[in-house]
C-alpha positions as CSV (number, residue, x, y, z in Angstrom):
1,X,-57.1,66.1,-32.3
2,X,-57.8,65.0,-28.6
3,X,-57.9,68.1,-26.5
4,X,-55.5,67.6,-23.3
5,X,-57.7,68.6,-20.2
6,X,-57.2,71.5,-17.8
7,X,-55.8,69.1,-14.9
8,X,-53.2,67.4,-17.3
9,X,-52.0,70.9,-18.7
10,X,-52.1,73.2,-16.3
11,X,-52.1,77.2,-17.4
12,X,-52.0,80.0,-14.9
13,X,-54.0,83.0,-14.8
14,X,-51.5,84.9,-17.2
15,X,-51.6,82.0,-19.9
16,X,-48.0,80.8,-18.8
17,X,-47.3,76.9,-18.1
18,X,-47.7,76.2,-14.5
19,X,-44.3,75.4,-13.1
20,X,-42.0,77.5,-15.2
21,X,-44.2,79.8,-15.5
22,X,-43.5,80.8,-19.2
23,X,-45.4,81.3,-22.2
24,X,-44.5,80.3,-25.5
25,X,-43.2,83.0,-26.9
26,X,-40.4,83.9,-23.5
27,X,-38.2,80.8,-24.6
28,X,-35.9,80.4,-27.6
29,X,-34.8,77.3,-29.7
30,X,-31.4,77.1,-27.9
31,X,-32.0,76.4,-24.1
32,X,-29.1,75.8,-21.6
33,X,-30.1,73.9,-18.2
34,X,-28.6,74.7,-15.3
35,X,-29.5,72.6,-11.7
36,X,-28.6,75.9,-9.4
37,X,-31.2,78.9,-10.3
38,X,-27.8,81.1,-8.9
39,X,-26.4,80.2,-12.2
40,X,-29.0,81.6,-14.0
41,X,-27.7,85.4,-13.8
42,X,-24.0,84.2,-14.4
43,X,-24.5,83.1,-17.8
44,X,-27.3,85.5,-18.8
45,X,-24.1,88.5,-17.5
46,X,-22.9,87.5,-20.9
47,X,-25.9,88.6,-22.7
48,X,-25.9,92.0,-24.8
49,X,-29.5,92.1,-24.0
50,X,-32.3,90.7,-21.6
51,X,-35.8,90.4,-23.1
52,X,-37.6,87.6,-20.5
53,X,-36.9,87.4,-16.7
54,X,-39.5,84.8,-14.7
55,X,-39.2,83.4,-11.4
56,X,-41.1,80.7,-9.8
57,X,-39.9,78.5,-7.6
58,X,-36.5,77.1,-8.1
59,X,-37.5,77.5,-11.9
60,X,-36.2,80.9,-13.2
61,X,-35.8,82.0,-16.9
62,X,-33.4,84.2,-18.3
63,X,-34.1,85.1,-22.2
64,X,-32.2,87.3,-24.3
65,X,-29.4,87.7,-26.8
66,X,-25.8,87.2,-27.4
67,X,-25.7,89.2,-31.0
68,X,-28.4,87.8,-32.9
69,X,-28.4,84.2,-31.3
70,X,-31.5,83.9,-29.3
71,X,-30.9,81.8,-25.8
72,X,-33.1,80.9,-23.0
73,X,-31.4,79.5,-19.7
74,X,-33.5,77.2,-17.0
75,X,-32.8,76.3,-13.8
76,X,-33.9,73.0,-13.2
77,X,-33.0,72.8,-9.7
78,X,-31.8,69.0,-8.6
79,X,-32.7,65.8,-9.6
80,X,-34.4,63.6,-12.3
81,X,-38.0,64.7,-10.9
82,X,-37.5,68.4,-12.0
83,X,-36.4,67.7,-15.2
84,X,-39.3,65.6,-15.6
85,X,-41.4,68.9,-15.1
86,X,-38.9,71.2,-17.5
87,X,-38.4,68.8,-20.5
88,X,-42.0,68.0,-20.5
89,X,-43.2,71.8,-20.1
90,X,-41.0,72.7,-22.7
91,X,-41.6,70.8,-25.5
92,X,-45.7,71.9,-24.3
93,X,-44.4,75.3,-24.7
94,X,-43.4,75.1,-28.3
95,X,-45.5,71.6,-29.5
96,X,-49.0,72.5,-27.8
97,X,-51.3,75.2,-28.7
98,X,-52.5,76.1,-25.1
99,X,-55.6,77.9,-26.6
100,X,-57.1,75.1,-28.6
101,X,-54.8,72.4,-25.9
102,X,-53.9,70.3,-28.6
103,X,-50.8,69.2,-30.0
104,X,-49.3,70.9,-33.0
105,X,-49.5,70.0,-36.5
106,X,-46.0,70.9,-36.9
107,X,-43.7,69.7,-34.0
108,X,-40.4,71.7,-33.2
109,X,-37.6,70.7,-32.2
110,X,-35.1,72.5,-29.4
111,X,-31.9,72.3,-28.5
112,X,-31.5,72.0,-24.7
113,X,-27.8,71.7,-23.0
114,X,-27.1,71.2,-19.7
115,X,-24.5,73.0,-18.1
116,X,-23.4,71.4,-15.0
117,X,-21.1,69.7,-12.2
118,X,-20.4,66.5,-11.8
119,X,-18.4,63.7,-10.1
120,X,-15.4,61.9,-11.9
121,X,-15.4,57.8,-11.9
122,X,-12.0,57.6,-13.9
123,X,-8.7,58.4,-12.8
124,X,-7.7,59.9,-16.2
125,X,-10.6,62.4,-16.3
126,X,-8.9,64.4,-13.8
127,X,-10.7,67.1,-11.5
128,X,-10.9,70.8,-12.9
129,X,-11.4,69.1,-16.5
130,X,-14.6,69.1,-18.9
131,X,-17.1,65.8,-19.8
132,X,-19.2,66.2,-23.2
133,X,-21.5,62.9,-22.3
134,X,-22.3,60.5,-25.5
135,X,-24.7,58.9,-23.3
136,X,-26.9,59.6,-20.1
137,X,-27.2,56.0,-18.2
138,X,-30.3,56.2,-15.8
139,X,-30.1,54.6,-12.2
140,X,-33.2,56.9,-11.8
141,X,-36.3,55.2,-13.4
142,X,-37.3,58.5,-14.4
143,X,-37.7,56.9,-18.3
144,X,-39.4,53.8,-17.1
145,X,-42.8,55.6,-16.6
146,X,-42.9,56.2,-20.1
147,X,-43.5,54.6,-23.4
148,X,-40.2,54.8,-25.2
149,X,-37.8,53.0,-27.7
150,X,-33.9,52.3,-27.9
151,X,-31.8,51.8,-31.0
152,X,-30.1,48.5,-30.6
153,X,-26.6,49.8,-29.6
154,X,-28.5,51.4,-26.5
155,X,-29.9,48.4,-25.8
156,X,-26.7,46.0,-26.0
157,X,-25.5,48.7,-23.5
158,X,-27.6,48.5,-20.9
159,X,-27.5,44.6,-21.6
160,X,-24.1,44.6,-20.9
161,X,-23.7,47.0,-18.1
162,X,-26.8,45.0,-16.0
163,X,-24.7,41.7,-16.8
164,X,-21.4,43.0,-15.9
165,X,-22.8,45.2,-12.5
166,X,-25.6,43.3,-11.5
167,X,-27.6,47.0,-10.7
168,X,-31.0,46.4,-11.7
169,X,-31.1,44.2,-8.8
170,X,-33.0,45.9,-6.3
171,X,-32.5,49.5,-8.3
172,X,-35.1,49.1,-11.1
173,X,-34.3,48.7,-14.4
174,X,-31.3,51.2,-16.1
175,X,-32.2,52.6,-19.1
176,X,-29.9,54.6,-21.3
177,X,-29.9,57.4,-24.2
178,X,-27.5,59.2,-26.4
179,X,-26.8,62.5,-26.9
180,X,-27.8,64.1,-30.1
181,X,-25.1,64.2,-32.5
182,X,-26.2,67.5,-34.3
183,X,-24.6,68.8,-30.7
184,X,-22.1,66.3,-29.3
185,X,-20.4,66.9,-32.7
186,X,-19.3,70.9,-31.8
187,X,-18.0,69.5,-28.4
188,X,-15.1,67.5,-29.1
189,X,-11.9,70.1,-28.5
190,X,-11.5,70.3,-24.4
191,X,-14.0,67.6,-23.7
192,X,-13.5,64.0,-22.4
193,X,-16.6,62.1,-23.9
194,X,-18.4,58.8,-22.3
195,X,-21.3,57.6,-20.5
196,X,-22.8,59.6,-17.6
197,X,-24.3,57.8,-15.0
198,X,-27.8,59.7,-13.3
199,X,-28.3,59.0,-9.2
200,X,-31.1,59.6,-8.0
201,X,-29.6,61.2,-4.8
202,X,-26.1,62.5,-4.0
203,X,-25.2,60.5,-0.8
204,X,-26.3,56.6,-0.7
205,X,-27.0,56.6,-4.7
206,X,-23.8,58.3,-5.5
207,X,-21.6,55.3,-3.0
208,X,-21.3,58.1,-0.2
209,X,-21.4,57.1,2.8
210,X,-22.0,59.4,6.6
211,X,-24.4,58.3,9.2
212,X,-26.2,55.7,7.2
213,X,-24.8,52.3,5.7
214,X,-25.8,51.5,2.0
215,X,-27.1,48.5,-0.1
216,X,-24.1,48.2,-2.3
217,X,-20.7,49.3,-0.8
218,X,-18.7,48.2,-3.9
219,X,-20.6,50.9,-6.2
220,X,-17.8,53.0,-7.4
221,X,-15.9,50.1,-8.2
222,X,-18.2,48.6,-10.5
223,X,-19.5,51.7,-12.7
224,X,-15.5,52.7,-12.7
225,X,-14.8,49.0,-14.3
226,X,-18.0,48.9,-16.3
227,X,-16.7,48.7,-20.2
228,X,-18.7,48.1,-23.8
229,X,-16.1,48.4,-26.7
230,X,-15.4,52.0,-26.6
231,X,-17.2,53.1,-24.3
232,X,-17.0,53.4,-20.5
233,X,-18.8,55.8,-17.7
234,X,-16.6,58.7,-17.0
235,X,-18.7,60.3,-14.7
236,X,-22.0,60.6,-12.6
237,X,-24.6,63.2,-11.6
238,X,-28.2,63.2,-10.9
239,X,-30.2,64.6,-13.9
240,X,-28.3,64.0,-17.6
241,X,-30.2,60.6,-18.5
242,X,-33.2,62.1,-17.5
243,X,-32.8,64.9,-20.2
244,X,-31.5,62.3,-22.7
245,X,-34.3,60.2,-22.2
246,X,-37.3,62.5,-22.2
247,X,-35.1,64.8,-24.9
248,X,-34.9,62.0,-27.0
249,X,-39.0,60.6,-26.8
250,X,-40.1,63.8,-27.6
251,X,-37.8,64.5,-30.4
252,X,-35.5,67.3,-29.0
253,X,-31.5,67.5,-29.3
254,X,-30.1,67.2,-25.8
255,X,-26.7,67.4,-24.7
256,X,-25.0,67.0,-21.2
257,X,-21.8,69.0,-20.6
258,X,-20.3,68.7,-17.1
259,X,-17.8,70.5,-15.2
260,X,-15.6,67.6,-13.5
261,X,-15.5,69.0,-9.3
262,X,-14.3,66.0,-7.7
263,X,-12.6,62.9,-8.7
264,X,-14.1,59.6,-6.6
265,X,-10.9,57.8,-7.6
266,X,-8.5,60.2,-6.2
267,X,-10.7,61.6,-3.6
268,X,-10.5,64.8,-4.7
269,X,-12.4,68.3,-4.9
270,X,-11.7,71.3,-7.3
271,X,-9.9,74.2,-5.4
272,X,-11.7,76.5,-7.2
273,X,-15.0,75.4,-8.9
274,X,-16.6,78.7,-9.1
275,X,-13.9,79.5,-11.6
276,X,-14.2,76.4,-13.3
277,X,-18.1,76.5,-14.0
278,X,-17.1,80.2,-15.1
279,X,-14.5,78.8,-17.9
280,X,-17.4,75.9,-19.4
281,X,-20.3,78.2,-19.5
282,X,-17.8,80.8,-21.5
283,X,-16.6,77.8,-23.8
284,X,-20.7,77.0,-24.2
285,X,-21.6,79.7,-24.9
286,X,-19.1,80.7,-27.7
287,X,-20.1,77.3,-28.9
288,X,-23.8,77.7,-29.2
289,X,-23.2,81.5,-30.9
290,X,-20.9,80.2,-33.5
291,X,-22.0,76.8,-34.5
292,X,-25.8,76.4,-33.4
C-alpha cells in the first residue's frame, strides 16, 4: 500500500489531523455539521455527557453521548472550501492509519448530517418550515476537482437543469449528488424534500444584489422554475452539494437538513430563527438516537 506523504496528510505534534485537530478515536460514527461553531455548544447542551472538546480555528468538536448513542458535532464554518477540508479529514480519521499513513484494509463508513439555514426558492416551502434535501446541486465546482461518478438519474438532472438554465455558462460545470437513503428515509414527517442548490457566496451567487451589479439578474427566477419529473430546487445554501458530493466519492451517508430563514419569493425573513434552529436540532437529534 502507497504510503501518503507528510505534506499531503498533515499530523500535528499531538497525532491529531491538522485542521480539526482530532484524532481518530475523538469522533463517533454519527456526525452532525454545523456552518456556525456557536452552534456547536447548543446541540452538545442536549448531551447527558461530554467526552471530547477541540478547538481550532472555526473547526470545534463536541463529542459525547445522548444515552448510549455516540455523536460528534463539527463546525464547518461557511462555504464549499471548508467542507472540502472536514469531509476529507474525516473519512482520514477513520479510513487512514496515521501511523503506517496508509489507507485501511477495511474502510468505514459515517453518517454525517448537516444541520443548517438556508434560503427558500418556492413559494409553498414557506419561511419557519424544514427542507430534508434528496439532492445537493453544486454551482460551486468544489466536486469538479475530483475523480468522481454519477448514477444516470443524476446525470439526466444536471442535463436537464444546464438545458433548461443555461448556468454552466460562465459558472463552470453543475454537478449534482443524492442524499443517502439509509438517512433521507427517517426524515420524511415535518420535512419538505427537493433539490438544494450550493452558492459559492451569499450575495452575487445567491441573486443578491447591494453595491455591486451581477452577471445573471434573472437567477432566482430560473432555479425557482427549474423542474425534472418530480423533482424541483426548493432551496439554496452554500455547502450541502459539497457534502453530497465528497460524502458520496468516499463512500459515506450524507444528509442535508435545513432550517428554511427566509423565503426569496416572498421576501421574507424568520421572526425568530434562533428558535427555529432550536426546534430542527431537537427533531435531529431525537432522530439520530432513535433510528440511527
Amino acid at each position: 500500500m502507497q504510503r501518503i506523504a507528510e505534506s499531503e496528510l498533515i499530523v500535528n505534534a499531538r497525532g491529531a489531523i491538522y485542521h480539526l485537530d482530532l484524532k481518530p478515536d475523538e469522533i463517533a460514527q454519527n456526525i452532525i455539521t454545523v456552518g456556525d461553531p456557536g452552534r456547536v455548544k447548543e446541540i452538545s447542551k442536549h448531551f447527558d455527557r461530554i467526552e471530547v472538546e477541540r478547538n481550532h480555528r472555526e473547526f470545534i468538536t463536541h463529542t459525547g453521548y445522548i444515552g448510549n448513542k455516540r455523536i460528534s458535532i463539527v463546525s464547518t464554518g461557511i462555504g464549499p472550501d471548508n467542507i472540502d477540508i472536514v469531509l476529507n479529514e474525516l473519512d482520514a480519521l477513520v479510513n487512514i492509519d496515521f501511523d503506517t499513513r496508509t489507507i485501511n484494509n477495511e474502510l468505514k463508513q459515517l453518517n454525517i448530517i448537516r444541520v443548517g439555514t438556508s434560503g427558500s426558492l418556492q413559494a409553498d416551502v414557506p419561511v419557519d418550515s424544514f427542507v430534508a434535501s434528496s439532492h445537493g446541486l453544486g454551482l460551486d465546482n468544489l466536486l469538479n476537482f475530483y475523480l468522481h461518478e454519477s448514477n444516470e438519474e443524476e446525470k439526466q438532472i444536471v442535463h436537464s437543469f444546464v438545458t433548461q438554465t443555461q448556468l454552466h455558462t460562465g459558472f463552470g460545470d453543475p454537478y449534482i449528488a443524492a442524499a443517502s437513503m439509509h438517512l433521507l428515509k427517517h426524515f420524511v414527517e415535518g420535512f419538505h424534500q427537493g433539490i438544494t442548490v450550493t452558492c459559492p457566496g451569499f450575495y452575487g451567487p445567491q441573486g443578491r444584489i447591494l453595491r455591486l451589479g451581477i452577471s445573471n439578474p434573472h437567477l432566482i427566477d430560473q432555479l425557482t422554475s427549474f423542474q425534472f419529473g418530480k423533482y424541483r430546487i426548493t432551496n439554496f445554501e452554500m455547502e450541502t452539494s459539497a457534502i453530497y458530493g465528497l460524502g458520496k466519492a468516499l463512500h459515506h451517508h450524507c444528509l442535508s437538513l435545513n432550517a428554511i430563514i427566509a423565503n426569496r419569493i416572498h421576501k421574507n425573513f424568520s421572526k425568530d430563527s434562533l428558535a427555529l434552529i432550536d426546534r430542527l436540532i431537537e427533531k435531529s437529534l431525537e432522530i439520530i438516537t432513535e433510528k440511527l
